[in-house]
C-alpha positions in Angstrom: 211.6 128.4 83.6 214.3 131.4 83.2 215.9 132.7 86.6 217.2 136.7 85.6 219.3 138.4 88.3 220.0 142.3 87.7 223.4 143.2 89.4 225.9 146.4 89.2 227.2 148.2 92.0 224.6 150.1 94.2 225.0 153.8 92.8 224.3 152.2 89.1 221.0 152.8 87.7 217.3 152.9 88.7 217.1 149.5 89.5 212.9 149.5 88.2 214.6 149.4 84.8 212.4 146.4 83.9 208.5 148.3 85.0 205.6 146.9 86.4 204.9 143.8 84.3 203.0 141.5 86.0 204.3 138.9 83.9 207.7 138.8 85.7 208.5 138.1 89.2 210.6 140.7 90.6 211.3 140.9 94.3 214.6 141.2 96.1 216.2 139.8 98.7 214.5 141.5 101.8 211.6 142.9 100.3 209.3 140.5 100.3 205.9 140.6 100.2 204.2 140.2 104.0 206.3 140.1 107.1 208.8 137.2 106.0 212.3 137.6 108.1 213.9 138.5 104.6 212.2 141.9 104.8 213.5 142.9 108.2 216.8 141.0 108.0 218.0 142.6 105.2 216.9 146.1 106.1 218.6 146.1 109.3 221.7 144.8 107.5 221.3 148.2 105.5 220.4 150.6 107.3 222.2 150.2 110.6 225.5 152.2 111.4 228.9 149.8 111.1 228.9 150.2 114.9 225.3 148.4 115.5 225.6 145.5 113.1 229.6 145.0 113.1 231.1 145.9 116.0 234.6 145.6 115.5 234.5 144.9 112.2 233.0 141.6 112.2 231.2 142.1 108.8 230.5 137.8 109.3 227.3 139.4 111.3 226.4 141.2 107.8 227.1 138.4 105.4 225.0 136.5 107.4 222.2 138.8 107.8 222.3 139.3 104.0 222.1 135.4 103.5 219.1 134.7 105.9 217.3 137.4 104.0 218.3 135.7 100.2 217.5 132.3 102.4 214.3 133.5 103.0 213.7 135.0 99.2 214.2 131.3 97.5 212.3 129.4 99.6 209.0 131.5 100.3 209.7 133.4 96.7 212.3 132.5 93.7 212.2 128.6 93.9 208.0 128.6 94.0 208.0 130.8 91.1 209.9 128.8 88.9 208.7 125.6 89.9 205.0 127.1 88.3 207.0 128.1 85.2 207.1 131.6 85.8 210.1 133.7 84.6 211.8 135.1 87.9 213.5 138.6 87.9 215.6 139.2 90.8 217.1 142.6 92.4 221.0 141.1 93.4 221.6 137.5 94.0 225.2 135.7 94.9 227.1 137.6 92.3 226.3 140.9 95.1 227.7 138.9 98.0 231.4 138.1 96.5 231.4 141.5 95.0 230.7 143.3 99.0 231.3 140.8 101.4 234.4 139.1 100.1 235.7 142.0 97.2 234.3 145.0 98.9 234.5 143.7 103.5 237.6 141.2 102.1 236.2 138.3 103.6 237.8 134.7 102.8 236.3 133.6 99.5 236.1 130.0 100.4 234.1 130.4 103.5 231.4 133.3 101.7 230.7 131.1 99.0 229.7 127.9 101.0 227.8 129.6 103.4 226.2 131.3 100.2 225.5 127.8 98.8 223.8 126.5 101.7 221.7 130.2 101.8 220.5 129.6 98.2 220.4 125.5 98.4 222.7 125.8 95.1 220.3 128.0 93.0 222.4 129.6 89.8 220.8 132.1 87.7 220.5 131.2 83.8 221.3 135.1 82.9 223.0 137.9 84.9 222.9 141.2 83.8 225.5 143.5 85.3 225.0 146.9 85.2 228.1 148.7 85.4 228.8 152.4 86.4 231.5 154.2 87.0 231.9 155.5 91.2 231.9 159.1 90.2 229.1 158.9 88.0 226.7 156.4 90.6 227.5 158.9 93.4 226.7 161.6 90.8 223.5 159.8 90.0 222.3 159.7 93.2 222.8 162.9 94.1 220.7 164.2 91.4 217.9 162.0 92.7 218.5 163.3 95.9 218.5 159.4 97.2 219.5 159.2 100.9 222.6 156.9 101.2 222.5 153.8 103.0 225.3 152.7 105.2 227.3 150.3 102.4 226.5 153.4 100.0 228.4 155.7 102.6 231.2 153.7 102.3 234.4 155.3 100.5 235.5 155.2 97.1 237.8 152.8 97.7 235.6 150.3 98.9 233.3 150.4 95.6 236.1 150.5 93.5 236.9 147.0 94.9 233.1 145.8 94.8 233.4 147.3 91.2 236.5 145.6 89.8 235.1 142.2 91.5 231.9 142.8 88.9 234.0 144.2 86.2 236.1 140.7 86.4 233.0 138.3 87.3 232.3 136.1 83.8 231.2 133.0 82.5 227.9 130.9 81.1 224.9 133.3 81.0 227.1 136.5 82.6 226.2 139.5 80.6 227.6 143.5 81.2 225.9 146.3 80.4 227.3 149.7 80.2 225.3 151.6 82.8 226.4 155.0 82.2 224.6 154.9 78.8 221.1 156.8 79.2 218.1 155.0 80.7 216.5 154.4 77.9 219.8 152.7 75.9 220.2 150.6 79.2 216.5 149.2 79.3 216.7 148.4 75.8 219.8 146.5 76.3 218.7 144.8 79.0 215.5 143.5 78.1 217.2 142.3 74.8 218.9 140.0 76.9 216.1 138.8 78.7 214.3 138.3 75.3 217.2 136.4 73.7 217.1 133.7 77.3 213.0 133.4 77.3 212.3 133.6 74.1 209.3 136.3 75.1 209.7 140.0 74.4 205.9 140.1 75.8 207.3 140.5 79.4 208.5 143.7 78.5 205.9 146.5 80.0 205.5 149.3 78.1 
């Protein structure tokens, strides 16, 4: 069994980089198939103003709805998946929640990754792909697409700097970066070499 997490800061790249091969699991945390509380939890952590989900600033109400939706991905999704052998590829995993909630909201580092622990019951990825992007050119990106901006995307520069730099200095056993500015294409291929190289299968590829 191979766990993949893609990760990157949210204005990076077209996160369907990997298709619609039905040999990989891909779901993320929060969109997950039927009515699971992942799908609305991590939706209204999104999409509602700072007002309506953290009055005050009390961004522990967002970490939290952000780890009952990745709670709810690993038990109904991830952890079934690879306990059938399947090769799991997953939209953001813990990697995301030190880069917003402690880098990015500057929440204490200790406390997010316990409560992250406990949300995940210890599940590590065996390869993370970060795809990194400049702010200026993610913004740019997405204004090209014409993508509607989601409330952590409205945040300012300065705050995805930080969730940037925490992504930039994340490393260690199976962490790989990938130069997301490159042009689709050069990132896909890049990518999908790395999956390759940790399953051993260049069939999951779709073409």
């Amino acid at each position: 069994m191979t766990f993949v997490v893609v990760e990157g800061p949210k204005a990076r790249v077209n996160r369907r980089w990997c298709g619609g091969s039905h040999h990989v699991a891909r779901r993320r945390a929060g969109r997950v198939d039927g009515a699971g509380a992942g799908r609305h939890t991590h939706r209204e952590a999104a999409r509602k103003t700072g007002a309506e989900i953290a009055p005050r600033r009390a961004f522990g109400a967002e970490l939290f709805l952000f780890l009952a939706a990745r709670a709810d991905l690993v038990e109904r999704v991830i952890r079934p998946a690879l306990d059938s052998g399947q090769v799991v590829i997953a939209d953001r995993f813990g990697l995301s929640t030190i880069a917003y909630q402690v880098a990015g909201r500057g929440l204490p580092r200790p406390d997010v990754e316990a409560a992250l622990r406990v949300a995940t019951g210890g599940l590590v990825p065996d390869l993370t792909l970060i795809l990194d992007i400049p702010v200026t050119v993610g913004r740019e990106r997405q204004r090209s697409a014409g993508k509607a901006q989601d409330r952590i995307e409205r945040e300012d520069d300065t705050f995805h700097t930080r969730v940037r730099d925490a992504y930039r200095s994340a490393s260690g056993p199976g962490i790989v970066h990938i130069d997301a500015s490159q042009p689709k294409k050069a990132v896909q291929d890049a990518a999908w070499r790395e999956v390759a190289a940790a399953t051993g299968a260049l069939s999951l590829r779709s073409t």
